[in-house]
N, C-alpha and C positions, 0 to 999 in steps of 0.2 A: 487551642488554636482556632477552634471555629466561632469562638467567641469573639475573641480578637478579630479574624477575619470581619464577620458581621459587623461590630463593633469600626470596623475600620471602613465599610462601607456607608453606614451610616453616618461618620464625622464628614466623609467627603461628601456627600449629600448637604448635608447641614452648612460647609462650609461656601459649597453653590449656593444655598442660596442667601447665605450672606452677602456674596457677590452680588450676585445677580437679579437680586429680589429689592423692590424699593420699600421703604420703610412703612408704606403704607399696607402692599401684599404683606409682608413679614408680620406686619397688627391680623391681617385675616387670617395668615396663616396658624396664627395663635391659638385665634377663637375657632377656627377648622379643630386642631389638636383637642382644645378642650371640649368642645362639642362632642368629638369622638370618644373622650374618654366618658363622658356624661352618656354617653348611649353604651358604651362598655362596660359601665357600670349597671346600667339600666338591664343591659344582658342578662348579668350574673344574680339582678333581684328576681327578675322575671322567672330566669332559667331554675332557681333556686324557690323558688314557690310552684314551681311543677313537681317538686317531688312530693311534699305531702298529698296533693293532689291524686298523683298516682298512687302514691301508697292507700290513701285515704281510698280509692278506686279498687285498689287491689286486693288491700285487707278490711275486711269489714269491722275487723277489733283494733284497728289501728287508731282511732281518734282516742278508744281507754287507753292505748298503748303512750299516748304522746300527750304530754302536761299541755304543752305550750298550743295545741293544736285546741287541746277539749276549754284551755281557758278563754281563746278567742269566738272557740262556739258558745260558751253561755251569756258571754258581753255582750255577744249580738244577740244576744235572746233565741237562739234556736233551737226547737224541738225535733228536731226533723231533719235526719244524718245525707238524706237524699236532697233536703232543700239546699242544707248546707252546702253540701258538694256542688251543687249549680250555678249556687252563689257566687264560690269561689272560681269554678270552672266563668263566669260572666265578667268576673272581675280580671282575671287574668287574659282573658279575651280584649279584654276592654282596654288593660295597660297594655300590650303588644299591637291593638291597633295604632293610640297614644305614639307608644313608641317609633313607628313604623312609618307615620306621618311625620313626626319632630326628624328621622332618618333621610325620609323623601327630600324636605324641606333642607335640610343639611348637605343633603348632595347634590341638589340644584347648585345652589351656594358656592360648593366646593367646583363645577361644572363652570360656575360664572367665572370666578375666582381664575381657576384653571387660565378658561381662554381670553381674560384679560393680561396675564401673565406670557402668555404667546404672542399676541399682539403687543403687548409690550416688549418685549426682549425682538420682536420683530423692527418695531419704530429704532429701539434706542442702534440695534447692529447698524441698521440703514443708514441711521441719521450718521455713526461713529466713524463708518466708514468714508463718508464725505465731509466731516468732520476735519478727520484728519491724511486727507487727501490721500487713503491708502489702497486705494483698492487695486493698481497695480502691485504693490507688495503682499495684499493678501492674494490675490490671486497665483502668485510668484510662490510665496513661503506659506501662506497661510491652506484652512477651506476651501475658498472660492467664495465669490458674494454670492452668488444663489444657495449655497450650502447655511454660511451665517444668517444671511437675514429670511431666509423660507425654512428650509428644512432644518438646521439646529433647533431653531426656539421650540417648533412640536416637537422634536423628540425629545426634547427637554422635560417639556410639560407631560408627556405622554408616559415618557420612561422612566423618567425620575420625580418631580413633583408628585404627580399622583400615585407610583407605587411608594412614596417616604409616607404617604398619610394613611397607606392602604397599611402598610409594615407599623406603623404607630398605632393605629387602631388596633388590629390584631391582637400586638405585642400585649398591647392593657387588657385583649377580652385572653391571650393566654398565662399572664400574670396574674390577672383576676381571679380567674374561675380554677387553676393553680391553688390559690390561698383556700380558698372557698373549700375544694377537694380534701386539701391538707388539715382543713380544720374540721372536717364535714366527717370523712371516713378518710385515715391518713392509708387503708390499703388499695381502696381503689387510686388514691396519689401515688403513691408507689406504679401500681399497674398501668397508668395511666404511661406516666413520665417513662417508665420503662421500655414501655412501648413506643410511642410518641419521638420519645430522645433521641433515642435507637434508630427509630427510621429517619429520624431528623439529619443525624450524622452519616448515616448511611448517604443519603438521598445527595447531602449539602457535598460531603468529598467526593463522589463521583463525579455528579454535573458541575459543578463550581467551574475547575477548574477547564473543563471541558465546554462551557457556554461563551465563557470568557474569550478562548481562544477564537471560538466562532463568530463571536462581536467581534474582535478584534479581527480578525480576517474578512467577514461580510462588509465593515466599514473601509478597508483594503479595497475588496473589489467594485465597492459601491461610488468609490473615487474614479477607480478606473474606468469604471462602463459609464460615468458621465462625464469624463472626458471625450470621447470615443464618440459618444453622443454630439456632441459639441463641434468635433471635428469635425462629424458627419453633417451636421447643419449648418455649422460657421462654411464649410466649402461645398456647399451642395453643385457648383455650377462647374468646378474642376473632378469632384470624383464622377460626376454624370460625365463629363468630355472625357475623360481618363479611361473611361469603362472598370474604375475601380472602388467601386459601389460593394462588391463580393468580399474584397479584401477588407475593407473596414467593420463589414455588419460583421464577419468571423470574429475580427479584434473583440467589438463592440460587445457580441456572443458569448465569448470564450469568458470575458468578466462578468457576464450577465448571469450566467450559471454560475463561478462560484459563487457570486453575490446570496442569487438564489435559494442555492442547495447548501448555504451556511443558516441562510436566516431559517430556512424551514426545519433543519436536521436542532436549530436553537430551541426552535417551537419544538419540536416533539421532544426534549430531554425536559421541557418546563410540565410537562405533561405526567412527568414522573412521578412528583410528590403525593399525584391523586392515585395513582396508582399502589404508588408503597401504602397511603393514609388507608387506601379499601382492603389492602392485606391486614394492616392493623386491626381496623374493626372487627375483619374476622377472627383474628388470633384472638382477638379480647372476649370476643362471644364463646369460641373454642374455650377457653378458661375459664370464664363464669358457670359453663353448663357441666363443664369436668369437676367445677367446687362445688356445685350445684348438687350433682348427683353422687359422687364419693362422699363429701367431708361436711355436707347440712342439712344431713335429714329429718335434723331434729331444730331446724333456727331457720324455715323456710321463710320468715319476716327479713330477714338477714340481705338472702340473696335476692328476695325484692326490690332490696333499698340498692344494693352494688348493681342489680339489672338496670333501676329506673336512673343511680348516678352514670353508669357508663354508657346510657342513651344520651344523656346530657349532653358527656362527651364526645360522641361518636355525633350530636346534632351540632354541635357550637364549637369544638376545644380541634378537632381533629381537622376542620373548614380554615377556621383561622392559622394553625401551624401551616397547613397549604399556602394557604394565601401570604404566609413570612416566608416561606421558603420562595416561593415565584415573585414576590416584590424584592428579597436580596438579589434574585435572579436579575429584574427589570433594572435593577440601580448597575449593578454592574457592567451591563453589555450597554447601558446608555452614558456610562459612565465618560466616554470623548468628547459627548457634548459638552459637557463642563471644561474639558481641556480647548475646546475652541471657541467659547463667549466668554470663559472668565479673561482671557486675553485680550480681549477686544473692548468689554466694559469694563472693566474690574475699573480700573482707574479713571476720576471724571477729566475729558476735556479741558485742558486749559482755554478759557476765551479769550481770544488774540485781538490787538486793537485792529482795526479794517482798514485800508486807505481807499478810497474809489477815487478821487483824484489827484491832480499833480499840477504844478504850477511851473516845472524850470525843468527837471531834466531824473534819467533814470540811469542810475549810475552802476557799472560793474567792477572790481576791483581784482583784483589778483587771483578766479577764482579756479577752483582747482575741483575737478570732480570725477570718482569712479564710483561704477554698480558693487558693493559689495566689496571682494576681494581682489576683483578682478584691477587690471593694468588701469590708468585713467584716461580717461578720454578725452579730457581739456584742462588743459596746464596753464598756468599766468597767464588765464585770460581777461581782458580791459575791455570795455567796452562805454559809450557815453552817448544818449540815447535821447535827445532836446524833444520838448513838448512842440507836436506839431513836424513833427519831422518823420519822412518815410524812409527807414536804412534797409536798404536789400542785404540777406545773405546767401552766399551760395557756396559753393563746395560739392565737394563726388560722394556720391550714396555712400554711407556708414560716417560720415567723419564726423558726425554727430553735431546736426543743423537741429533735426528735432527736440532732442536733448536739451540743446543749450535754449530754446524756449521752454521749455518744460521746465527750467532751472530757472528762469526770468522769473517766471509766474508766480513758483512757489513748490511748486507738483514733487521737485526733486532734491533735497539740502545740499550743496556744497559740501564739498570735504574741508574746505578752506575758503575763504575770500570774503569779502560784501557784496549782498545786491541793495542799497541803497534808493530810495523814491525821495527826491528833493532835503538829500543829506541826513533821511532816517532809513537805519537800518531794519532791514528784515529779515528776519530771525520767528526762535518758537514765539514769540509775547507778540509780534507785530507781522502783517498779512498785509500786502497788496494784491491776489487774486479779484476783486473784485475790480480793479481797472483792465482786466483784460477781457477780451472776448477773442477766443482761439477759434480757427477754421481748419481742420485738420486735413491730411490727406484724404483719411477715408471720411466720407461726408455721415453724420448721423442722421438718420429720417424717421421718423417717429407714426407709426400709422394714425392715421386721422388726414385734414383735409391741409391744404397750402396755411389757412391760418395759423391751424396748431401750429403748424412746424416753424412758423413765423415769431409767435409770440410764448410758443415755446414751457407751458407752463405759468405765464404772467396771469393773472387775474384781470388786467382790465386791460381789451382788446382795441385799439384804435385805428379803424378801418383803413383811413387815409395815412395815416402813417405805417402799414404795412403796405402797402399801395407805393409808399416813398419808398420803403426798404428795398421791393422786391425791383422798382424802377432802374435805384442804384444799385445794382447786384444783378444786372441785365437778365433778370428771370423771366424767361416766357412760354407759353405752353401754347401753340398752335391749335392743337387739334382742341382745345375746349371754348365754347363755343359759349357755356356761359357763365354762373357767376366763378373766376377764375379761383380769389378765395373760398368759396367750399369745395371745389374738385377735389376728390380722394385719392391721395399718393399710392396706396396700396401699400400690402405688407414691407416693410422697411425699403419705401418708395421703389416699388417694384414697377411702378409704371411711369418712372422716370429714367432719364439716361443719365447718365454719371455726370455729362457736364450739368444737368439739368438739378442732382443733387448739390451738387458744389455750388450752384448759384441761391440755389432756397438755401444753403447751411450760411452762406453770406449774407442774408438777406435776415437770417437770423439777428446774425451780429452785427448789423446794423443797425434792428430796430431796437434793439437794448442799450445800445447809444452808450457802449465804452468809451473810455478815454482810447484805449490801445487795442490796434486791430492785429491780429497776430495770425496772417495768412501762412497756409504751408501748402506751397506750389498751388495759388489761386487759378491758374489756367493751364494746369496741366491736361485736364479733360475737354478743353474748348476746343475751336477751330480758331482760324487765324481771325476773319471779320468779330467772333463774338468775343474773341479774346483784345481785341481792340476797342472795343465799348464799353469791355469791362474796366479797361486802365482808364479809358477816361471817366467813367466814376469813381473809378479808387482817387484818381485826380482832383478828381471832384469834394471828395473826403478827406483829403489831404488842406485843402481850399476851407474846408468847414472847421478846422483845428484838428482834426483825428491823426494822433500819432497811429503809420504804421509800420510792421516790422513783416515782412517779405521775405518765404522762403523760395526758394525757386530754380532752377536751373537753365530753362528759358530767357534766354539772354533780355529779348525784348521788355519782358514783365522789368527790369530796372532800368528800365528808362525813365519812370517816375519819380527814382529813386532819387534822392538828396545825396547820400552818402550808400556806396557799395563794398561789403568785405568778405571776403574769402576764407571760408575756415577747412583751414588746411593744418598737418602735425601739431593736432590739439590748440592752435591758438587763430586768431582773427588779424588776417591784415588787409589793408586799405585796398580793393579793385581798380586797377587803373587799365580799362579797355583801350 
């Protein structure tokens, strides 16, 4: 059973990172493995030329006693059983330095290696999630995007990659030096394994099952206390007005502790193995001096040689079963990372052809759409949308205005229907996101200065044409007195006022110069005069070719409108004021 258990940690290990690992890592992680086994090897020559050494220290008749010892001292020409021994003692100095560097050198390697693999499964989450327009659904069903693209990939790298190599190494120096004992003195193999096994199975059915549960629960509460977090800072400006600052840090608390006093009660049962491995040595020393002194009083060379193997042991064999038992440990409590990246990349991206423009008209058909399982929201809905043309919609809060642009775009599939762009359908193979530029309710503000939030990302900044944007998007800041594009918004334009965000988010989408402008309630945060300036630039945009689509509830904002419709019992019909 505990074979197979291990056994079963290690294919799911292996099978992350098939997933997860690109063909390139997967080539280093190769040469990581064999490196390690070539230094594991290197162990058991090394560790296995200390014992004549010691014996040769210990007994002074032991070079008559040993063929193969006295035929390497006459090839070297040596007279001189004290030269010899310094020789040997320089030489094995010499190979453990060797070694110790070619180790150093290997686990830089394996360090670079590492945090290029976190950086990458960092990129690839980020990129997959806007990829494929998910992040409302992971956030919904999935992690969260802070969880996949920051904190999965370390624990990945941290929990799993590095203890799979730590556990592979090991496994070869306790496989190795296993044969070595077996072939060397098959009773200190016996003693060894007895001991060793013993605590191994000991050690493995207590804690196993019991670490497990506490991964599995610490990652429970670790969901929870960053939620909580979240809530606490997504509404900092209502629980401070509320005066309910108290009740949330408690929420926030109550998960923070278990969180806590899971991971730490993890750490201290990982702490185990070192504990049992120091009981062993002593049992094994209790043995050798109880053989020692009853049953060899006549073959003191004997218990020399099982003293100086079971130093071996107790230096190299009893370190590494430690470090198996605490790397099965690390693989399995990090074992959910793999349950939430191999879902997200396992599979590559289909590339979808793009459309950014349009020449005649954006066509809606029959379409029919609900969240899930739930009731649907919009039934045989039609809709016909001419280039160049401003269509208002409006309707009472929930009848799902939002929605049915988020379904234009792309954001959200249909349960049924077409959305068509000049008679080609959009579907998984084919994408018109890129002709829109969306203004939502809640304005996004980016810290940095009016530029940034302007060009948003673009690489190449055109002074004067943000200057046009922000003109046409009636953005003005009184109190700055000088250059207006570098003034700093402050933390998610904290020194801006809502109308004043809504106008830079439009100024935004301006100056990227979509085909389709996709306002949701553009002036709901104005006053009347700036909300009047503002339609005459949307008018003005209208004048220039820019199709827009208008949500709103503000009767005045459609008045620029060409066509106005009402979405009301799931469907759109024609506004006649």
């Amino acid at each position: 059973m505990l074979a197979l258990n291990a056994r079963q940690i290690i294919l799911t290990a292996h099978k992350g990172f098939r997933h997860l690992l690109t063909a390139s890592q997967q080539g280093k992680t190769r040469m990581i493995l064999f490196g390690q086994t070539l230094l594991a090897f290197a162990d058991i020559v090394g560790l296995g030329s200390m014992v004549p050494v010691l014996m040769l220290a210990l007994d002074h008749s032991f070079l008559e006693k040993s063929s193969k010892l006295r035929f390497i001292f006459h090839q070297l020409g040596f007279t001189s059983e004290a030269n010899f021994l310094k020789t040997l003692i320089g030489i094995i100095l010499l190979f453990f330095l060797i070694k110790g560097i070619l180790a150093f050198v290997l686990q830089q390697f394996i360090r670079k290696t590492a945090s290029d693999i976190a950086y990458s499964l960092s990129k690839r989450a980020y990129n997959r999630v806007f990829e494929e327009r998910s992040y409302d659904r992971l956030n919904h069903d999935g992690p969260g995007f802070s969880e996949i693209v920051f904190f999965s990939p370390f624990y990945f790298v941290s929990g799993t990659y590095i203890p799979y190599l730590t556990l592979m190494s090991e496994l070869a120096i306790v496989i190795l030096l296993t044969a070595f004992f077996t072939f060397y003195n098959p009773f200190i193999f016996f003693l060894i394994v007895g001991l060793i096994g013993g605590g191994f199975f000991l050690v493995n059915r207590f804690a196993r099952k019991r670490i497990t549960e506490l991964g599995e629960a610490g990652a429970l509460y670790r969901d929870k206390a960053l939620r909580e977090i979240n809530y606490g800072s997504g509404g900092f400006t209502d629980i401070i007005t509320h005066g309910a600052e108290g009740h949330f840090r408690e929420k926030m608390l109550q998960h923070f502790r278990g969180f806590s006093e899971s991971g730490i009660r993890a750490i201290n049962l990982q702490t185990l193995p070192f504990r049992v491995n120091e009981l062993i040595a002593l049992l094994g020393i209790t043995l050798l001096v109880i053989y020692a002194y009853f049953y060899s009083s006549n073959n003191i060379g004997q218990v020399r040689a099982l003293a100086a193997l079971f130093a071996i042991a107790v230096f190299r064999l009893l370190p590494a079963a430690n470090r198996v038992l605490q790397s099965l440990m690390h693989l399995k409590l990090s074992a959910y990372t793999l349950d939430q990246l191999i879902p997200v990349m396992a599979e590559p991206v289909v590339k979808k052809e793009t459309i950014s423009q349009f020449e005649k008209e954006i066509t809606i058909r029959d379409l029919h759409f609900a969240f899930s399982d739930k009731p649907e929201i919009i039934s045989a809905l039609n809709l016909s949308i001419r280039k160049g043309e401003c269509v208002g919609i409006r309707g009472v809060s929930g009848a799902g205005k939002s929605t049915l642009v988020k379904i234009i775009m792309g954001f959200y599939p249909p349960k049924s229907g077409e959305i068509m762009v000049d008679g080609q359908k959009m579907d998984e193979n084919c994408s018109a996101l890129e002709l829109y530029a969306y203004l939502g309710q809640d304005s996004y503000i980016i810290n940095g200065n009016i530029a940034d939030n302007v060009v948003f990302g673009s690489q190449n900044q055109d002074t004067q044409k943000i200057h046009k944007a922000l003109e046409l998007a009636a953005f003005s800041w009184p109190e700055i007195t000088g250059n207006l594009l570098a003034a700093e918004v402050g933390d998610h334009g904290s020194r801006l006022s809502e109308g004043q965000k809504q106008r830079l988010a439009l100024a935004r989408a301006i100056y990227h110069n979509s085909e389709v402008l996709i306002l949701d309630e553009p002036s709901s945060a104005l006053d009347d005069a700036t909300e009047q300036t503002l339609l005459g630039h949307l008018a003005e945009l209208k004048n220039l070719g820019k199709t827009l689509i208008i949500i709103a509830h503000r009767e005045k904002v459609f008045d620029i409108c060409d066509t106005v419709y009402t979405l009301e019992n799931k469907r759109l019909t024609p506004y006649l004021p």
